[in-house]
C-alpha positions, 0 to 999 in steps of 0.5 A: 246912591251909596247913603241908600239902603236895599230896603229903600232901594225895592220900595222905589221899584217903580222907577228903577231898572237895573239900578237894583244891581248889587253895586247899588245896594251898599249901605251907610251906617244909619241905614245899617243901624235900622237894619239891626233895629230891626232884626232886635225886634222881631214880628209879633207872630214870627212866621213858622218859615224865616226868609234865608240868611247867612246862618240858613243855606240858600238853594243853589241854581242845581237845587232850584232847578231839581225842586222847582218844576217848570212848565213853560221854560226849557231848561237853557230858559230857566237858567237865564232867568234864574240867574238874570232874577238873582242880579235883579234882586239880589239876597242879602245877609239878612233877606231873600232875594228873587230866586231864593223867593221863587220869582222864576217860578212865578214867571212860569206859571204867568207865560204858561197861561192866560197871561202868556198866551196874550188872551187879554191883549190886542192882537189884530194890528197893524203893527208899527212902531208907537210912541212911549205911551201906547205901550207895547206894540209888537205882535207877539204874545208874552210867552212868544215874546220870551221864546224868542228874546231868550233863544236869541241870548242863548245863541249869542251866548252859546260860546260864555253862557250867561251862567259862567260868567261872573257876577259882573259880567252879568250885571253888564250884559243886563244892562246892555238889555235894557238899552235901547237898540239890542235887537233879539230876533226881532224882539227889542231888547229893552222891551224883553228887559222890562218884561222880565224886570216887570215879572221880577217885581211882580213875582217878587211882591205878590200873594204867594198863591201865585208861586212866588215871595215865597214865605212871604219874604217880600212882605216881611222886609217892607213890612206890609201886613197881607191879606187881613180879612179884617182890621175890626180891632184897629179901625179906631187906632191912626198913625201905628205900626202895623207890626205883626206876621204877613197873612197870604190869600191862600193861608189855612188856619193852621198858617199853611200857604197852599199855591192854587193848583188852578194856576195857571188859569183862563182869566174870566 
């Protein structure tokens, strides 16, 4: 996988589990040459936040935390998964990753309401085992489901947290989640990875009225235009480049992104 680059890498997320891990993200020398094409050119309207690079600091884990308030993690939760979404998705020289793009925040915000209370999902039983294509099949609620599975690592890792180890030893101990046959307080490991894998993406890549890609970091790398009300002036035009500044649904006119503050919410 070394000919792949990280912006091919993300966009084949749909198929890929830890495979996102930093020692799948080496880069060739073509892959290297678009990325310096495309720092050459910059966006038609280039946004008043430019996504982090190796000239802008990134917030450590300590600033994250103090910036960044958490209403359903506790603080043991929210290390783990700030660190466990920052070797998903790692930053780059030139990108973002997860945690500089506030993916934990996102994934808080879910577990904290309808969402992580289960309110869409079916919960009557009975409870066994299913096959892999009738999905989830546990009883617990999304935000059970993370309490349990991240209190059990905690206390498997309580000598070596999943904070002081190296960035390889992270890698692998995520991958031992993602095999089958870890159980977590009753909880498969595998099925808690890709909730949290699932989470990451999600927070990684949508609307940042939901807490996370933030500055819209996401949309710039892969090069998706957002939430345009209207394409009047291009409808007639086929095959070009969409080339200009993302658009977020909750963007002002003056080009202010404002998370809704009824988030979380009660679905309808």
């Amino acid at each position: 996988m070394a000919d792949i680059s990280r912006r091919t890498m993300v966009k084949a997320t749909g198929v890929i589990g830890t495979s996102m891990l930093p020692a799948a993200l080496a880069l060739d020398d073509a892959s290297a040459r678009e990325r310096q094409k495309h720092k050459a050119r910059p966006l038609a309207n280039p946004p008043s936040a430019p996504a982090p690079t190796t000239e802008t600091p990134t917030p450590s884990l300590r600033t994250y935390r103090l910036t960044t308030p958490y209403l359903f993690f506790n603080d043991e939760e929210a290390a783990f998964i700030e660190c466990a979404v920052a070797r998903l998705i790692p930053k780059d020289d030139q990108w973002a990753g997860a945690l500089e793009a506030g993916v934990p925040n996102y994934i808080d915000k879910q577990l904290a309401g309808a969402w992580g209370a289960g309110e869409r999902l079916y919960r009557n039983g009975p409870w066994q085992p299913g096959t892999p294509s009738q999905g989830y099949q546990l009883p617990l609620t999304p935000a059970e489901l993370f309490r349990t599975a991240l209190g059990a690592i905690n206390k498997e890792l309580s000598k070596t947290s999943f904070v002081e180890m190296s960035p390889e030893q992270q890698d692998g101990y995520l991958k031992s989640l993602e095999a089958v046959g870890k159980d977590l307080a009753g909880v498969p490991s595998d099925v808690f990875f890709a909730h949290l894998w699932q989470s990451t993406l999600e927070g990684f890549f949508s609307d940042p009225v939901y807490g996370g890609n933030r500055d819209m970091v996401a949309w710039q790398m892969i090069g998706f235009p957002g939430a345009y009300a209207s394409y009047y002036d291009l409808v007639d035009q086929h095959g070009i480049k969409i080339d200009r500044r993302p658009m977020s649904l909750a963007e002002d006119v003056h080009g202010h992104v404002h998370i809704d503050p009824g988030i979380p919410a009660r679905s309808p």
